[in-house]
N, C-alpha and C positions, 0 to 999 in steps of 0.2 A: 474547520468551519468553511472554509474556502471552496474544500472538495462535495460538500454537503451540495453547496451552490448550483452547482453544474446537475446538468441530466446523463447519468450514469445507467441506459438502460439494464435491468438485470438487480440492479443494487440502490440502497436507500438512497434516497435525495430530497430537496423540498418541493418539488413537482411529484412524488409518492413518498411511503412507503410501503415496506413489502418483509416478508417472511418474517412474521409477528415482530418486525422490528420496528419501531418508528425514526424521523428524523430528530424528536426527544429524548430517545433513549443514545444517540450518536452525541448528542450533546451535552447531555450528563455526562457524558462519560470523556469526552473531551476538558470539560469543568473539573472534574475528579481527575485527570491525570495529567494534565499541564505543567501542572508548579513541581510535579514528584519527579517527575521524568525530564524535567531541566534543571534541576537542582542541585548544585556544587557540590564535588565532594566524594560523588556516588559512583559504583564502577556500572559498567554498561549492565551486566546480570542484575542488578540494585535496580535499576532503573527500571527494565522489562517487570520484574518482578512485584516492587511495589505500583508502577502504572496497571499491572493486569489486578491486585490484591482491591485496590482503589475503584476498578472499575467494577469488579463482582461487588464490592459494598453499594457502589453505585447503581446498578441497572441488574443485575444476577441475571445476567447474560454475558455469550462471548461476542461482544460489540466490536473490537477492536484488536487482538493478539496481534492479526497479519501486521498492521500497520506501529503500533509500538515495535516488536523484532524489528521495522524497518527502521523507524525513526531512533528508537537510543544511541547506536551507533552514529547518527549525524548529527546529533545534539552533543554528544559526547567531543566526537570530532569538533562541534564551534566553539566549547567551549576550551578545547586545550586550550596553553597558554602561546603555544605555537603557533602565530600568526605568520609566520613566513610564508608558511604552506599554507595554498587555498583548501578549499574546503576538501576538495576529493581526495589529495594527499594525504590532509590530515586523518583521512576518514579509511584510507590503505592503511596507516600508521597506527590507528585505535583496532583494526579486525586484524592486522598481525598480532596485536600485543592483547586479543583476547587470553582471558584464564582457563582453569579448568574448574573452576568458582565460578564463571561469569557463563560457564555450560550448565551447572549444577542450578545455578540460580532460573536460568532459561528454561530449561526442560520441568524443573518447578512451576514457574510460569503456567507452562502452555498444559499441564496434568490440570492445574487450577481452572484453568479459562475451560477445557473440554472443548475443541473445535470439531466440528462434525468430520468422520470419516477419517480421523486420527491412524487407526490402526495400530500395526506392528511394526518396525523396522527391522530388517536381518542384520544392520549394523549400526550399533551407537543408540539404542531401541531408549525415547527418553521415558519410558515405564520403568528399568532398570537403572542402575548405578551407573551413574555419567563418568567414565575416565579420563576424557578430554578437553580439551577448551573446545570454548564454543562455536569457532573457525569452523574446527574439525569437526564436530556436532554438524554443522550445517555441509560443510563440503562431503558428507556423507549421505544428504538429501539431497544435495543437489540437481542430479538427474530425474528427478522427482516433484522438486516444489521449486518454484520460482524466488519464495522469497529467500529461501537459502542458497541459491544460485546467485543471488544479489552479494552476499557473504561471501561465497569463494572466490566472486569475479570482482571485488571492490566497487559493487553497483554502476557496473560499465551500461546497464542496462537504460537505469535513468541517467546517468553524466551522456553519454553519447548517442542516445538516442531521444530518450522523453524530453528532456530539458532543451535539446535544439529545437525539440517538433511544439512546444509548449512557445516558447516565445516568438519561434516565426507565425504559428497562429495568433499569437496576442498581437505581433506587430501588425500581420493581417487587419485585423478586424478595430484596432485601438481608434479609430478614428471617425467610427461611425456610429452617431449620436445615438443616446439610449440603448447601445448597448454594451452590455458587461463582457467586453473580451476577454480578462480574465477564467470568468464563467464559461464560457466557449471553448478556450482554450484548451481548458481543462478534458471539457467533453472531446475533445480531437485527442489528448492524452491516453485516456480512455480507451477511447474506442481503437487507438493503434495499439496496445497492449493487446487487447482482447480480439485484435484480428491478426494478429503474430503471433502468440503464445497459446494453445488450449491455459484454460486458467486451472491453474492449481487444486482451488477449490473447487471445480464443476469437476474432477479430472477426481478426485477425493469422493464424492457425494455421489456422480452421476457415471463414471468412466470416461476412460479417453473416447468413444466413440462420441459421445454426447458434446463433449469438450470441442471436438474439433468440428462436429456440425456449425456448434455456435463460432466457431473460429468462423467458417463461410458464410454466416449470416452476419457477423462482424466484418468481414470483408465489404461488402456488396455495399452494407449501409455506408462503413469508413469511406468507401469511394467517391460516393455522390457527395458527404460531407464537405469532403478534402476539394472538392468543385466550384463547391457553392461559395456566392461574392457574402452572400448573407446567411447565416448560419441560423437563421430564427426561422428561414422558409423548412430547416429541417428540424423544425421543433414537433411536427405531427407524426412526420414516421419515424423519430425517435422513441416518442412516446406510445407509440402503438409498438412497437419493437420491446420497450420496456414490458409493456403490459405483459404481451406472449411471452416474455423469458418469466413472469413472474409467476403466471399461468400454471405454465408448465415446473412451477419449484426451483428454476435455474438462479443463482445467485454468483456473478462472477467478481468472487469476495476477493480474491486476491488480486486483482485488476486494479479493481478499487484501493487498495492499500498501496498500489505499487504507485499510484496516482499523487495519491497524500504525501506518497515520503517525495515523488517529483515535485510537490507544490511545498514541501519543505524546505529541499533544497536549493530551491529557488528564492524562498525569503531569507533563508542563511545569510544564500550570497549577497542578494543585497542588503543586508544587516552586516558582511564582509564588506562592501565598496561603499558604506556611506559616509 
């Protein structure tokens, strides 16, 4: 709901939506997988599985896959009962101890959901018989998609990069009246993902050429963003940026997800230190 907030050029938000999705169909579907995918009890494949099962009865659309694969695994991780370890330890300590049930259940998942541009894998292919845990399922993509790069590297991606750049923007901007720094935040999250990374999904959909146009076009706007004392003076040419990526079919879905699981683990931690 949080990510919803923010202007995410490219991808649903409440300033649009786009690629016959709306910002209702993101919230049904957040309604429908809440209570399943925080739920005692459940191994992380359980989670992915009935979150994705929950959202097809809800919207019969793939709304959310990227971001459930992200989020189980840090739900999983607050709830051990292992409080010693903060959140990212604990969250090392649940993708070690992945099964080869918690692959079987994932790769079910993601056949169900149908993401655009799926294809074939030369290894660990989740159209056939999954032999591994789901680790090794992902560290097999790795080179490939970003959210299962998140998997092999213990989401070093959001602990040491999103998460510091998320609240020195919040501290930035927290202080100047009527506006949602949070929300801002968020969009500086964003748009630094998507000027670092070709996104997964344009890269899936569109090819890498296309992916890394929008990587420079991500750049140029991230720049002027990262400058500005007030971030509402870049609310026009975000939203003309938005339009043109929608224009032209672009959807940078895995950005967007990488966003949510950082504004995840950001309410964890402090649901940790309260």
């Amino acid at each position: 709901m949080a990510e919803l907030q923010a202007i995410k050029p490219g991808n649903v938000h409440v300033f649009a939506d786009g690629h016959g999705m709306t910002v209702h169909d993101f919230i049904k579907s957040a309604d429908a997988t809440a209570e399943l995918i925080s739920q005692a009890g459940l191994t992380v494949g359980e989670r992915i599985l009935q979150a994705v099962k929950a959202t097809q009865s809800a919207v019969g659309m793939n709304t959310n896959l990227g971001l459930v694969l992200l989020c189980a695994p840090l739900v999983h991780a607050a709830l051990s009962p292992s409080m010693e370890l903060d959140l990212a330890q604990n969250l090392a300590r649940v993708l070690d101890g992945l099964t080869v049930d918690d692959g079987a259940l994932a790769a079910q998942a993601i056949l169900l959901a149908k993401p655009a541009g799926l294809g074939k894998a030369a290894k660990h292919d989740v159209q056939a018989e999954i032999g591994v845990d789901l680790k090794q399922l992902m560290l097999a993509a790795a080179d490939r998609d970003l959210i299962a790069w998140q998997y092999a590297n213990n989401y070093d991606t959001i602990f040491c990069d999103a998460l510091p750049r998320f609240l020195m923007a919040k501290q930035t901007w927290q202080d100047q009246a009527k506006l949602n720094s949070e929300a801002w935040a968020t969009t500086a999250v964003y748009l630094a993902f998507l000027a670092r990374h070709p996104d997964s999904h344009i890269v899936r959909k569109h090819g890498i050429d296309i992916a890394q146009a929008v990587c420079l076009e991500a750049q140029a706007i991230e720049a002027d963003y990262a400058k500005t004392d007030n971030p509402k003076l870049m609310q026009t040419p975000l939203l003309k940026w938005d339009a043109s990526l929608k224009q032209r079919g672009i959807n940078p879905g895995t950005s967007a997800d990488l966003t949510v699981a950082t504004l995840l683990a950001y309410q964890l931690q402090q649901l940790g230190t309260a």
